[in-house]
BAFI-3210 file (N, C-alpha, C; in Angstrom, 3 decimals, decimal comma, padded with zeros to 6 digits):
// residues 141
n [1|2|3|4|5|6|7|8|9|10|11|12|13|14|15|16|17|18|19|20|21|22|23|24|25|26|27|28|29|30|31|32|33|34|35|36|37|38|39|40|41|42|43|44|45|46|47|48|49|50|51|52|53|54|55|56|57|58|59|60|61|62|63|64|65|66|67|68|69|70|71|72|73|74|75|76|77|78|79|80|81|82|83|84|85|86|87|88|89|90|91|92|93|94|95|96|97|98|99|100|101|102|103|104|105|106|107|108|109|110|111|112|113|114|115|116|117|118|119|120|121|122|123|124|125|126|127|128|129|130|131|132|133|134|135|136|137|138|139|140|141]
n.u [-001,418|-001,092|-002,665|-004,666|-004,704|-002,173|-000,116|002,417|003,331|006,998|007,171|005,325|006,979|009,538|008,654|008,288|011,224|011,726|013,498|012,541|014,035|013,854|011,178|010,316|012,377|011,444|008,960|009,195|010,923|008,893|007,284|008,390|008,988|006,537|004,016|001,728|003,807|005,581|003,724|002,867|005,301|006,029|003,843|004,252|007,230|006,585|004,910|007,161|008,510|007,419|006,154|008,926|009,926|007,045|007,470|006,776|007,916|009,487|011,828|013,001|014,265|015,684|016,192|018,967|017,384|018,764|018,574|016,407|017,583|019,942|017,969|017,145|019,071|019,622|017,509|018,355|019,959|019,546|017,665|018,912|020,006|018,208|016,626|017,861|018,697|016,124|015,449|017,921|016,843|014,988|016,188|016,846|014,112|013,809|015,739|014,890|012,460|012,327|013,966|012,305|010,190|011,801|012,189|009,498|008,927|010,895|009,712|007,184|007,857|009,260|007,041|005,146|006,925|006,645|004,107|004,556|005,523|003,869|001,499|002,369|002,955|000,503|-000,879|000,934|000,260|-002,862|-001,965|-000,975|-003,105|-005,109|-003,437|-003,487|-005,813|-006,408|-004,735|-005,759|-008,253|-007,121|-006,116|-008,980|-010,421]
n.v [007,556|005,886|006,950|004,865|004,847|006,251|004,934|003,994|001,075|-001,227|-001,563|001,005|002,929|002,821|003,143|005,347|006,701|006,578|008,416|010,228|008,742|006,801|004,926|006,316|004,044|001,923|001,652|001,542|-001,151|-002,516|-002,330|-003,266|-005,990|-007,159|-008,960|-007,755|-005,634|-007,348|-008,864|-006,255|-005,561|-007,690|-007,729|-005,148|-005,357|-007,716|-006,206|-004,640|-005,708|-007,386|-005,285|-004,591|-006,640|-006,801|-004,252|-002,614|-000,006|001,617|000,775|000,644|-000,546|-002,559|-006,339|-006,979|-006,004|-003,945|-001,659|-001,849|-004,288|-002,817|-000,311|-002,690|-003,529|-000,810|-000,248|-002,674|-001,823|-000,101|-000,982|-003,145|-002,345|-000,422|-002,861|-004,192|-001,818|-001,900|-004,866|-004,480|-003,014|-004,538|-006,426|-005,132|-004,099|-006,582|-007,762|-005,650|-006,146|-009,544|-008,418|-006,990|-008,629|-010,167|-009,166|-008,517|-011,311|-011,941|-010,399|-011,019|-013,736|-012,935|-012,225|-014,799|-015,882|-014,808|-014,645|-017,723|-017,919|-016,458|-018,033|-020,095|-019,741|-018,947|-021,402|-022,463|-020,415|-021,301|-023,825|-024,211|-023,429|-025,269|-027,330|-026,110|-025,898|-028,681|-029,200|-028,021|-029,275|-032,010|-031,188|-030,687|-033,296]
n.w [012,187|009,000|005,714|003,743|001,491|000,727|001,681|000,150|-002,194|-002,752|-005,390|-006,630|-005,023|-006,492|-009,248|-009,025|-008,828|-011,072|-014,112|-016,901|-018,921|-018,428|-017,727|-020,929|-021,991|-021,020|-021,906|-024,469|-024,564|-023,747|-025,775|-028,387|-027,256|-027,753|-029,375|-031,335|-032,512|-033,636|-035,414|-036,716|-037,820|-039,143|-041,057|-042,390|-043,688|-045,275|-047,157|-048,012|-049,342|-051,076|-052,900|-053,913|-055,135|-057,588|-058,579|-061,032|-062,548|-060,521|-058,324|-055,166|-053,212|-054,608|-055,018|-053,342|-050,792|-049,614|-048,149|-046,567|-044,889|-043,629|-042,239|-040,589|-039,053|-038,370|-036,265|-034,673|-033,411|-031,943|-030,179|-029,516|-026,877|-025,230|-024,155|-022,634|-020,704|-020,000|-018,727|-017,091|-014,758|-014,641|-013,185|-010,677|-009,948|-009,409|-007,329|-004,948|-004,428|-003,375|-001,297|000,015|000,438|002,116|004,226|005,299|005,613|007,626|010,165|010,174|011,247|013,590|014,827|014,793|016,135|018,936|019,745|019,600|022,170|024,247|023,785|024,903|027,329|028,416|028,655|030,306|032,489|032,817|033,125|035,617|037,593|037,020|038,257|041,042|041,885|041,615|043,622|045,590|046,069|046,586|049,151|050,556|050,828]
ca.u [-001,428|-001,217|-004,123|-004,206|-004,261|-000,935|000,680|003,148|004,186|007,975|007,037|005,469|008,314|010,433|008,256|008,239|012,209|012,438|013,831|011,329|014,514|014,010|010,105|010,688|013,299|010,766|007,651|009,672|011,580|007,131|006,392|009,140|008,853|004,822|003,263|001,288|004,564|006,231|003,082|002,830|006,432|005,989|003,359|005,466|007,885|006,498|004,652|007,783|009,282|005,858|006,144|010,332|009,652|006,383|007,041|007,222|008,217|010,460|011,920|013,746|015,006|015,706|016,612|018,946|017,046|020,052|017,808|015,627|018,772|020,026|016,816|017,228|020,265|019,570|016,199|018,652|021,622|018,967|016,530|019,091|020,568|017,040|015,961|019,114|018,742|015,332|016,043|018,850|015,792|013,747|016,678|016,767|013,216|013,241|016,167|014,335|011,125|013,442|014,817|010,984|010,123|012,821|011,612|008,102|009,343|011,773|009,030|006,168|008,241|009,464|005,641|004,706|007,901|006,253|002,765|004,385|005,684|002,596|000,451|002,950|002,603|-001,196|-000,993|001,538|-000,731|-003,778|-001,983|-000,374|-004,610|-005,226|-002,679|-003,809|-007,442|-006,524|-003,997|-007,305|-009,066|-006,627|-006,473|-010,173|-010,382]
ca.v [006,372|006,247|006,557|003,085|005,153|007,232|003,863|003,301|-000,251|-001,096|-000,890|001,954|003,747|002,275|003,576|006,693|007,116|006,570|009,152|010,209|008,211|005,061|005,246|006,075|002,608|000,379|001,219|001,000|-002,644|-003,555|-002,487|-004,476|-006,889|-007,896|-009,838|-006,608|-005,249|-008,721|-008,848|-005,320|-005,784|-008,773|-007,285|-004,481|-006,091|-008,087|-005,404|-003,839|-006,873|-007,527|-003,602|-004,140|-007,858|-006,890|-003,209|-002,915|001,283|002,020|-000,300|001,742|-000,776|-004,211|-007,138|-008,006|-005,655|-003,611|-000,669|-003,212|-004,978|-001,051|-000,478|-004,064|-002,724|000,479|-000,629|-003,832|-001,164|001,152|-001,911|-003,774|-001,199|-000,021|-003,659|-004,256|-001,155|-002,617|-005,707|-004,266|-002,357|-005,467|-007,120|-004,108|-004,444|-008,425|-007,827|-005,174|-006,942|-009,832|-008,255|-006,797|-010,150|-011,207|-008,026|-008,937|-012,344|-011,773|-009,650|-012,324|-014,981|-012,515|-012,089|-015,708|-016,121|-013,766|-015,376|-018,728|-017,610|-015,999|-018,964|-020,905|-018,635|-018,487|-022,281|-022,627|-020,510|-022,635|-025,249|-023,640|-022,928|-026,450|-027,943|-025,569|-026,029|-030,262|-029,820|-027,448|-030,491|-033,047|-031,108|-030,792|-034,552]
ca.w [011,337|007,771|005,250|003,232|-000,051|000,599|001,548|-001,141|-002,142|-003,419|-006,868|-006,616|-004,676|-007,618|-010,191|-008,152|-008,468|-012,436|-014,717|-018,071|-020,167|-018,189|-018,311|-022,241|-022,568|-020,093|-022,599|-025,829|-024,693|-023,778|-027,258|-028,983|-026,970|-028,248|-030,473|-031,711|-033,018|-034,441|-036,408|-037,809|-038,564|-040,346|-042,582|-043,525|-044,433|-046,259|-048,289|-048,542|-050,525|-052,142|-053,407|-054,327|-055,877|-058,468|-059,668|-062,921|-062,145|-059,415|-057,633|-054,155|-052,536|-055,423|-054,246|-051,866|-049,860|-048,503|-047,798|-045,824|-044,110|-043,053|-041,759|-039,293|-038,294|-037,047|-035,516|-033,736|-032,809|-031,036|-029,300|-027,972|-025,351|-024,709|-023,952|-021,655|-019,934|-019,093|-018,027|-015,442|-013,919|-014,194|-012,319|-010,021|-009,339|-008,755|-005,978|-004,149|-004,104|-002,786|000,020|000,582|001,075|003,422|005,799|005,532|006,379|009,109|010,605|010,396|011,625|015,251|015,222|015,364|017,841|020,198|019,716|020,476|023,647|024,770|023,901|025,992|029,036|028,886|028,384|031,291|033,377|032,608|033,585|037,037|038,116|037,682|039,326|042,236|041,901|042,002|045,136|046,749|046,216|047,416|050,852|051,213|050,938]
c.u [-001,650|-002,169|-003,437|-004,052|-002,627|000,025|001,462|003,851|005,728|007,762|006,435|006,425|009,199|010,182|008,176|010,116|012,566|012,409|012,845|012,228|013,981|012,517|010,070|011,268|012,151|009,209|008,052|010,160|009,567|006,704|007,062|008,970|007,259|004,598|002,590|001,963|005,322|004,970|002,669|003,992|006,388|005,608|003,975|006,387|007,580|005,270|005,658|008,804|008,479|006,384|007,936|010,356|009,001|006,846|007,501|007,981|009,471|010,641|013,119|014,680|014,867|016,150|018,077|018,419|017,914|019,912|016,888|016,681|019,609|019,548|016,238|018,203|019,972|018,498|017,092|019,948|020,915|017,855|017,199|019,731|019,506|016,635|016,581|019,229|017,154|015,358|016,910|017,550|014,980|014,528|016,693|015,780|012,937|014,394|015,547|012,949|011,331|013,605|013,473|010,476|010,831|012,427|010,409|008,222|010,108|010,641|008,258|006,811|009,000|007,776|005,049|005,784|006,908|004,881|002,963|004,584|004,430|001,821|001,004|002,472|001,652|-001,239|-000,165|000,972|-002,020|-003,390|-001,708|-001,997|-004,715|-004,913|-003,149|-004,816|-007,509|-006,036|-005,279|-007,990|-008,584|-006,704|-007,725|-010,494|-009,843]
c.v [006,804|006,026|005,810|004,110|005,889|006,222|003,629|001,980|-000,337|-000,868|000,651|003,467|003,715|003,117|004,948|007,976|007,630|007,918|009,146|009,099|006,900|004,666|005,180|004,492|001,033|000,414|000,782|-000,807|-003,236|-003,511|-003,370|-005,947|-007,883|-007,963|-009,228|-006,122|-006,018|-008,492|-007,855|-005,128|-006,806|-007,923|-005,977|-004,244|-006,754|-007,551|-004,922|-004,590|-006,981|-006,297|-004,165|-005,453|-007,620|-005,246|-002,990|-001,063|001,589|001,355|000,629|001,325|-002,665|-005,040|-007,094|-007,130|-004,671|-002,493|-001,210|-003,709|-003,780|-001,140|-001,540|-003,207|-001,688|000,364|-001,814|-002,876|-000,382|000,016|-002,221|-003,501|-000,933|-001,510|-004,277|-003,662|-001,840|-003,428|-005,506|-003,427|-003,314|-006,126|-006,324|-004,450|-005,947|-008,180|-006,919|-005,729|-008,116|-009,479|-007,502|-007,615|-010,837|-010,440|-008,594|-010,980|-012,275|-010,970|-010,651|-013,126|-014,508|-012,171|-013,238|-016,340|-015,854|-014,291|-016,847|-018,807|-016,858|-017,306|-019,681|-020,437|-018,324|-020,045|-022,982|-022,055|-021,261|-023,309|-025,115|-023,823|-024,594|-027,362|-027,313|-026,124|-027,977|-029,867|-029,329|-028,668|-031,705|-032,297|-030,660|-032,626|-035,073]
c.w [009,891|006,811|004,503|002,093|000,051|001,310|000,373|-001,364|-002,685|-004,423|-007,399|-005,834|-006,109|-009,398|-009,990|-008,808|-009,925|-013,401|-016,235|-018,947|-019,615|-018,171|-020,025|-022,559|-021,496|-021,198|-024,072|-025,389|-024,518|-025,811|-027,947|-029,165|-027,285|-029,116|-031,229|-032,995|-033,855|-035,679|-037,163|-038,763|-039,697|-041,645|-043,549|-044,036|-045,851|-047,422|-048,746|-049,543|-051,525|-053,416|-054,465|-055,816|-057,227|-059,222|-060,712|-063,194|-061,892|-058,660|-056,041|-053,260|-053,032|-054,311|-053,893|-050,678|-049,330|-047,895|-046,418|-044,409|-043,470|-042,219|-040,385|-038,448|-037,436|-036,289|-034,307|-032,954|-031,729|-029,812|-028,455|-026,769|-024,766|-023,886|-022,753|-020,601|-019,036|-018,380|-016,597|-014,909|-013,711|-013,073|-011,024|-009,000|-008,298|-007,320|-004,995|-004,104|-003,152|-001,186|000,756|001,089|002,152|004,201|006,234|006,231|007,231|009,828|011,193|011,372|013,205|015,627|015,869|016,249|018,567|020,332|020,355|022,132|024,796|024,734|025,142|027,440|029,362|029,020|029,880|032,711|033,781|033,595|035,261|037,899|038,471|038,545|040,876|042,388|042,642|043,478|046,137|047,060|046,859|048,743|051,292|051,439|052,394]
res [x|x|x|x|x|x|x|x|x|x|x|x|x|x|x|x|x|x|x|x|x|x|x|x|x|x|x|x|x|x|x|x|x|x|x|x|x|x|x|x|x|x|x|x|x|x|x|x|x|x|x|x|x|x|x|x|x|x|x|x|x|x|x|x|x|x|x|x|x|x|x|x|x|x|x|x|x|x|x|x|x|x|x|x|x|x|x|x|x|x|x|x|x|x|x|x|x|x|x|x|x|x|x|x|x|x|x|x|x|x|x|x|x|x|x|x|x|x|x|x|x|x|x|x|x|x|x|x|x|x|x|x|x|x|x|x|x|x|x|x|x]
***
């Protein structure tokens, strides 16, 4: 029998199978994807307008930004394949979990078959005793 720790669940089989790139593209689409990162983005951004807007110096990247708007670009050309590739692994995951579920359910459900038929047949013996036990009693009468 198997020890409970060296049991592996689907996800960890799954997480078991993945390659360092797809690992790499499942923690980058988490970082993207959070509220963490929206809001450090924000702010440097908008220092980096702040900075292009007031200097009275050097200005590196004036307005309309197009250093800035670059910068989107190649950050939106490189995310959204990474974020895609996740996704098909998230979809990946959700059908084999899925069809984990339908085993674990088709399983259960020939389990409590086999349970009803047993109850029956202990329930049908039961009842077989009594019926004896009464007719004993009608022919002592």
């Amino acid at each position: 029998m198997e020890n409970q720790s060296t049991i592996k669940t689907w996800h960890q089989k799954h997480l078991d199978e993945l390659s360092s790139g797809q690992h790499i593209a499942d923690k980058t689409a988490n970082v993207i994807g959070s509220w963490p990162f929206i809001i450090i983005q924000s702010i440097l951004v908008t220092i980096w307008i702040t900075i292009n807007l007031i200097a009275f110096v050097r200005r590196w990247d004036p307005y309309p930004f197009v250093l800035l708007n670059l910068l989107f670009s190649v950050q939106a050309a490189y995310s959204a394949p990474i974020i895609m590739m996740s996704q098909n692994r998230q979809n990946e995951r959700d059908r084999r979990q899925a069809l984990e579920d339908y085993e674990t359910n088709v399983k259960a459900k020939e389990e409590i078959e086999e349970l009803s038929k047993m109850l029956t047949r202990i329930e049908n013996e039961k009842l077989n005793k009594i019926l004896d036990l009464l007719e004993g009693m009608k022919i002592k009468e």
